[in-house]
Structures are given as structure tokens and as C-alpha cells.
C-alpha positions, -999 to +999 in steps of 0.1 A: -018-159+057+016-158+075+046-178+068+047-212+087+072-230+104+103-252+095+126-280+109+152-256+111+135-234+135+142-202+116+123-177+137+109-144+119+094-112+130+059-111+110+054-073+111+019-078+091+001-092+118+021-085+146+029-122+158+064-145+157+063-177+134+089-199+123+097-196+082+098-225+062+116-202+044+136-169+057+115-133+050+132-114+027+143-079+046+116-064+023+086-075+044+105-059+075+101-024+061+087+002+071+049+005+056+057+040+030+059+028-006+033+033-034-002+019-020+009+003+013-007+010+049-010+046+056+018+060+084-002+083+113+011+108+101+030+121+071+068+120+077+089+149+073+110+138+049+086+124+026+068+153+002+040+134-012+030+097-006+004+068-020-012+048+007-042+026+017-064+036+048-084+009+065-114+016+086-110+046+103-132+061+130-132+096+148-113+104+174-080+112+159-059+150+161-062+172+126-065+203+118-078+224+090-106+219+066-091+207+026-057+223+041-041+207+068-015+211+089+015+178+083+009+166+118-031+158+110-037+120+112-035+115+074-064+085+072-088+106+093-080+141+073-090+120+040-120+109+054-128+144+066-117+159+028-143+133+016-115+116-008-122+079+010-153+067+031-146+060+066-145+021+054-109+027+040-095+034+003-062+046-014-053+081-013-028+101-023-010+134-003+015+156-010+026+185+009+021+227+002+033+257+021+023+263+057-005+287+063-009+314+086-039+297+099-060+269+096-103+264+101-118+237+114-146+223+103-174+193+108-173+170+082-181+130+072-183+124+109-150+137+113-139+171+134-113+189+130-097+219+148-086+253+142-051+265+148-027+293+139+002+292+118+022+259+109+053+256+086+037+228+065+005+216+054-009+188+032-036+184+010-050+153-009-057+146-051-090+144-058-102+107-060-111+111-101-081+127-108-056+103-088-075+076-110-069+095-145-033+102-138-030+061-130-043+052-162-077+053-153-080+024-139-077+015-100-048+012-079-039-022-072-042-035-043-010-039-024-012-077-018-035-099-038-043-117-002-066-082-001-089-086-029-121-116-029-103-150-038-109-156-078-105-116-089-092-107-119-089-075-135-067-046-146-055-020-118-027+005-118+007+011-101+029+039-093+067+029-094+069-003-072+100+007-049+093-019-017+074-049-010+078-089-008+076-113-034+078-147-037+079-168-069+082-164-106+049-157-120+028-172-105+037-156-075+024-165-044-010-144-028+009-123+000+035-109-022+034-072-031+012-069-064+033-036-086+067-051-073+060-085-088+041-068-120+078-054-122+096-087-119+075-106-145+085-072-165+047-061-172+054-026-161+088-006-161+104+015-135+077+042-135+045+021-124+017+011-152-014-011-156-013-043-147-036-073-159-037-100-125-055-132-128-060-161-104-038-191-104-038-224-085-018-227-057+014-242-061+038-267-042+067-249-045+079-211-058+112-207-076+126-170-067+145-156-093+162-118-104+147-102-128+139-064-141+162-055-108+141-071-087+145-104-066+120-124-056+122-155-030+118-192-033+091-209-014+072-238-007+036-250-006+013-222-007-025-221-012-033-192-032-016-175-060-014-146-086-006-144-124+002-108-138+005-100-174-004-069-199-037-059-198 
């Protein structure tokens, strides 16, 4: 869902989908961001200044550059390489990467309908947690997912978060669907700064959202909105 319009014409930028509405309410700058916090989209690429990184992959088909087989080098397509590594299906999934020393040469390799090439030596490569392990280390439970607009209307169930740096939220619990599921666990004060697991629950949509501060985190007033969120302690 994106924000709607208003009398007073105030236009946004609505980098989700791509397309310009006017905001009943302003955006906070947070939904502007650039897509790297814990569990958002994946980047292409990992950036250089980043040395390990939590993010979601959508569909991904073939096609894309990578090289190396379970050691890549940093300028692989990061969503395809997972595939490849077999640590998501090609249908999309959380991952995490993190970076290692470069290698003096990498082997390509056929794998999960994905190819990858050889090449020679690279200054830095990256490699990716395996899938049971990135779940034990988050409590052993599953991420959650970075908006609540992304899981089946009605879910409810415990997931995990890594410290929420980024991400929109509006209301004060309930919080509205498209706001950032950790960051708002953090503003109702259900996890600390570090991340935790989170209980999230359905709630009725709401006619208006109070923003308040709270935990060190603001959240945004708005109006009507259809569909909304409850987190608490599991």
C-alpha cells in the first residue's frame, strides 16, 4: 500500500514502488533510505564499505555476473551467489553475508540453475552463514519480515531481529502494516538495541495513528489506514 494524497498537495517520492503520490501525511526521511539495514531488500552488490550485511532477496533468476563457487569475489550479484551457494531458493529468502580475504583465484561452478565463472585473484571475497546457523544465532526463530505488508494478512507469530538501525514507522502500537517490523518492535520497547524475538499479532485497522518517541526511536502520526500490526514479548 502507498501513502495517499492530501489537500495540501504534499508531494513524496515513494521509493518502494517507484511512483510519486501525494502524503496525507509527509514520509519520514527514513523511508527515503537507502535499502542496507538488518533484513531489507538486498543491494546488487555488497558495498565496499559494508563488511557483513542481513538482507531479503526476491525472485531471482539467472543471468546475473558472479564468480566463485561458496567463495566469491565482493562484486558477485549477492541474491544470485546465495542462490548458487544453495542458502535461499531462487523464490527469494533472508540471508546473511559478510566478507573474508581475497583469494588468489576463484572456480566456477554449475549450481541451482545458477553459473558462475572462474577468475583469478581479487582483493575481497564474500561468503554466506549457513541457513540453520543464521537461524540459531537469531534465536532460533525466523527473521522477521521487514514490513508486516509482506507476510499473508491475519499472521501471527514470533520472528527474530538483528539491531533495527533504519526503517519507517508509523503509530504507537498498533502500528500501521507498511512500517518497518524490528524498528517498531524497538519503539514499543519489546527488544533492546541489539535485536531480539519479537511476538507480532494482527490488529484492526485504525482511523488515525498517534506518532510518538520512544526507546530512541520516532515514529509518525497518521491517518486512516487499513491494516495493522501489534508487537509484544513472545
Amino acid at each position: 500500500m502507498n501513502r495517499r494524497s492530501s489537500a495540501v498537495s504534499f508531494v513524496v517520492a515513494c521509493s518502494l514502488a517507484g511512483l510519486a503520490a501525494t502524503a496525507l501525511y509527509p514520509a519520514p526521511a527514513e523511508a527515503q533510505r537507502s535499502p542496507l539495514a538488518q533484513g531489507e531488500s538486498c543491494p546488487t552488490r555488497l558495498r565496499p564499505d559494508l563488511d557483513e550485511l542481513t538482507c531479503t532477496c526476491g525472485k531471482t533468476e539467472g543471468g546475473a555476473n558472479m564468480w566463485g563457487t561458496d567463495v566469491y569475489t565482493d562484486d558477485s550479484s549477492l541474491c544470485h551467489a546465495a542462490v548458487h551457494a544453495g542458502v535461499i531458493p531462487a523464490s527469494g529468502g533472508t540471508l546473511r553475508v559478510r566478507t573474508i580475504a581475497g583469494q588468489s583465484s576463484y572456480r566456477g561452478s554449475a549450481r541451482n540453475g545458477m553459473v558462475t565463472g572462474d577468475y583469478g585473484s581479487w582483493t575481497r571475497s564474500i561468503v554466506f552463514d549457513d541457513p540453520a546457523a543464521l537461524a540459531k544465532s537469531l534465536g532460533g526463530v525466523p527473521l522477521c519480515p521487514v514490513l508486516y505488508d509482506a507476510v499473508p494478512e491475519g499472521w501471527s507469530g514470533d520472528c527474530s531481529c538483528e539491531a533495527p538501525r533504519t526503517g519507517p514507522v508509523w503509530g504507537t502500537n498498533p502500528y500501521t502494516s507498511d512500517s518497518a517490523v524490528c524498528r517498531a518492535a524497538r519503539h514499543a520497547g519489546v527488544i533492546g538495541a541489539n535485536g531480539g524475538v519479537v511476538h507480532v499479532s494482527p490488529a484492526p485497522g485504525q482511523q488515525s495513528y498517534a506518532g510518538s518517541v520512544r526507546n530512541g526511536v520516532t515514529s509518525d502520526s497518521y491517518g486512516p489506514w487499513s491494516r495493522s500490526f501489534r508487537v509484544s514479548t513472545p
